[in-house]
Each structure stands twice: as structure tokens, then as C-alpha cells.
C-alpha positions as CSV (number, residue, x, y, z in Angstrom):
1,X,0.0,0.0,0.0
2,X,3.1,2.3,-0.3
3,X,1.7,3.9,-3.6
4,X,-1.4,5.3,-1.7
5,X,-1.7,9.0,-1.3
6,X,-2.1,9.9,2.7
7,X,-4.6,13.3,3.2
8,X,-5.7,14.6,6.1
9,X,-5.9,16.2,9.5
10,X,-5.2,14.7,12.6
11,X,-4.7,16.5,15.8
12,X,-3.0,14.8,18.6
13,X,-0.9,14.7,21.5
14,X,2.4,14.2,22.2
15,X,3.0,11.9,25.4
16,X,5.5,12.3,27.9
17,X,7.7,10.0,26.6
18,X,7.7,12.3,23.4
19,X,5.7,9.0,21.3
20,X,2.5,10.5,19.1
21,X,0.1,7.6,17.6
22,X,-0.4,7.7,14.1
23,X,-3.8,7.3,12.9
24,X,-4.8,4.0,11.2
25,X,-5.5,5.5,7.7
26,X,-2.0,6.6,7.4
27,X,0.1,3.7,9.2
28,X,-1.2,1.2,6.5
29,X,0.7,3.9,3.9
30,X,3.8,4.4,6.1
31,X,4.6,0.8,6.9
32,X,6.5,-0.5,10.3
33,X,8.5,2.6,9.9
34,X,8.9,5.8,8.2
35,X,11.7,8.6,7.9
36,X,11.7,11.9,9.6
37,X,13.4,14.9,8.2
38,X,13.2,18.6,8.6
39,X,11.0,20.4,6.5
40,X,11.5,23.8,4.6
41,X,8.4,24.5,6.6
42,X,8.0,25.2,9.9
43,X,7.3,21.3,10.4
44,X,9.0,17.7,10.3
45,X,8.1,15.5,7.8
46,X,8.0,11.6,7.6
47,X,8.3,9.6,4.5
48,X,7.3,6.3,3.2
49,X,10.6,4.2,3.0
50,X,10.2,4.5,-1.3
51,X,9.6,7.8,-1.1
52,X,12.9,8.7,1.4
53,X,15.0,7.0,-1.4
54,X,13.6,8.2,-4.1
55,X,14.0,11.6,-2.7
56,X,17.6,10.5,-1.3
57,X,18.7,9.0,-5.0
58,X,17.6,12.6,-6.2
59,X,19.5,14.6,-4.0
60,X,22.5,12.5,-5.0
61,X,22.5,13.3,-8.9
62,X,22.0,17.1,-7.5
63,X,24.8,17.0,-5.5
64,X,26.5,14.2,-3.4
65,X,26.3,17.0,-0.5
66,X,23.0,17.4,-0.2
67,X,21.7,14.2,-0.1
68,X,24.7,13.5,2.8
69,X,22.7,16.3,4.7
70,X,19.6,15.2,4.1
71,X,19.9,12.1,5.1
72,X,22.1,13.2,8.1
73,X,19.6,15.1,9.9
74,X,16.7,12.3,9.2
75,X,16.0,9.1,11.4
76,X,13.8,6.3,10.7
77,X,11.4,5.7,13.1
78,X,9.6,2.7,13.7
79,X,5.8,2.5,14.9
80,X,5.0,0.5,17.9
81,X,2.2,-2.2,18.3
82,X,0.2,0.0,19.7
83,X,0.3,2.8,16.6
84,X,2.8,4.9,18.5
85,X,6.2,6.6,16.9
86,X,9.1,8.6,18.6
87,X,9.6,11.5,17.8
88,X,13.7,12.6,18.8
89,X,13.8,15.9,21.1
90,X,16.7,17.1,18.4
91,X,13.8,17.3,15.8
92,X,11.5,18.5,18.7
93,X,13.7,21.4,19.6
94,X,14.2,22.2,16.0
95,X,10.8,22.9,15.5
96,X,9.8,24.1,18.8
97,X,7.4,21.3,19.0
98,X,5.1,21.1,21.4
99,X,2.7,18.4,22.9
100,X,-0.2,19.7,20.7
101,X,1.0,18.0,17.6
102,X,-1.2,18.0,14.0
103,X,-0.4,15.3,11.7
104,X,-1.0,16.1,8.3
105,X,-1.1,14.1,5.4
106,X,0.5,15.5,1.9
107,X,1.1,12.2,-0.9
108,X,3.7,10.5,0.2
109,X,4.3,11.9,3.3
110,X,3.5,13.3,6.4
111,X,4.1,16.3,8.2
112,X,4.3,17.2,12.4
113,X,3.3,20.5,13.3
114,X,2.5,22.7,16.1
115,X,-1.1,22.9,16.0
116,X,-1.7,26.7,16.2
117,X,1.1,26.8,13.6
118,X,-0.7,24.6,11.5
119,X,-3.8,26.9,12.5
120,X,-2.8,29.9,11.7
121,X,-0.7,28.6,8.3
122,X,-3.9,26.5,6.8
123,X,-6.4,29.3,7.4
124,X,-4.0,31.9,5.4
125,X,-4.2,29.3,2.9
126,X,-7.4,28.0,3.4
127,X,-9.6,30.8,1.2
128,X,-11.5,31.0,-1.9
129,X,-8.9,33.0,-3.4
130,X,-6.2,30.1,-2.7
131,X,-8.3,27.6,-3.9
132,X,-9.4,29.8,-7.2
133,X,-5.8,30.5,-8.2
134,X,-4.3,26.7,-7.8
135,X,-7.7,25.9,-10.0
136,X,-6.0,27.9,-12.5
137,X,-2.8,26.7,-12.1
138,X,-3.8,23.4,-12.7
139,X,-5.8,24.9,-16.0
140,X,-2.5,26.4,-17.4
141,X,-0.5,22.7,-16.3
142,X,-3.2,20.9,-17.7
143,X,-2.8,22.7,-21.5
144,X,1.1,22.9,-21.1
145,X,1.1,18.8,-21.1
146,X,-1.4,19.1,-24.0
147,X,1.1,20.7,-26.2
């Protein structure tokens, strides 16, 4: 099920042993584990173990350095039995990260963030003006790959 695409909100806490559970409908994408990197966001984000090498392989034929770094500031991280992962203080602190974690589904990953972060970012994003200009940027993608 690697190929599915994960959506979705999911607000949850993280536990004093810094472990967050990961709901059901994105574990059966993610697998036994999944790999946690920074984000260029103000998040972390965890990737299904094709889509970390695919991304890894990438970075290589950019430059040899950048996928060392990438992969250098990423850890796997396996999910427990009972749906939990860990989630490093490193990437915590790196953050800011608080217990009020939202999970949110994007393709092949997932992303961790702060939940009034993730507030505040989605409802600048989250308007009809948003939606009407990525309609049209989809429009003008559509007719390019026509052509």
C-alpha cells in the first residue's frame, strides 16, 4: 500500500515519553516505519521508505552534499504495536514542537506541526482565493502537457 496517497488532519498529543500515535489511515501507507526529516516548513516530515529513497537518490545526482545532509539530519522511526512513533527531542527542539502535535497528510508523506502553527498557516491558505488561483494553475498545467 506504499503507492497510496495519505490526506488529512489529525490533531494529537504528544506523550510524555515524546511517542504521538499515528492514525490507522496513514500507518497502512507508512509501513512498520517511516523517515523523519526537517521540513523547509516550519514542520517535520515523515516519508514512506520508497519515497525517502527516491528523494535520497535525487539529491545525490544534485549533489553528493545534499543528499549526505539530508539524510544526516533524518532518522527512521519505527511505529510501535500499539500505533505509537518517537519522535527525537533534536527534531522537537528544531521545531519548537510542542505536545499539541497536528499530523497532516501531503502524498507520500506526512508532516508534524504545532497545532496553532498549523492553524494559523492553513487558514492563510485555506480561502477562496487560494483555492481559485491553484484551479488555475492546474488549467495552465493541464494545457502545457497538451502541447
Amino acid at each position: 500500500m506504499a503507492n497510496e496517497i495519505m490526506g488529512g488532519i489529525y490533531d494529537h498529543l504528544l506523550d510524555q515519553k515524546s511517542r504521538i500515535s499515528i492514525p490507522s489511515q496513514l500507518r497502512r501507507t507508512l509501513g512498520e516505519t517511516f523517515y523523519l526529516t526537517f521540513s523547509d516548513k516550519k514542520c517535520l516530515e515523515g516519508y514512506t521508505e520508497d519515497a525517502y529513497k527516491k528523494i535520497s537518490d535525487e539529491l545525490d545526482e544534485i549533489d553528493p552534499d545534499e543528499g549526505l545532509f539530508w539524510r544526516a539530519n533524518s532518522v527512521p522511526c519505527k511505529i510501535d504495536a500499539q500505533g505509537r512513533a518517537f519522535i527525537p527531542q533534536d527534531f522537537r527542539d528544531g521545531i519548537g514542537l510542542g505536545t499539541d502535535v497536528t499530523i497532516v497528510g501531503n502524498g507520500s508523506m506526512i508532516q508534524f506541526w504545532n497545532t496553532d502553527e498549523w492553524r494559523s498557516v492553513n487558514a492563510a491558505n485555506r480561502t477562496p482565493e487560494k483555492y481559485a488561483e491553484t484551479k488555475k494553475r492546474l488549467r495552465e498545467l493541464r494545457e502545457q502537457k497538451r502541447k
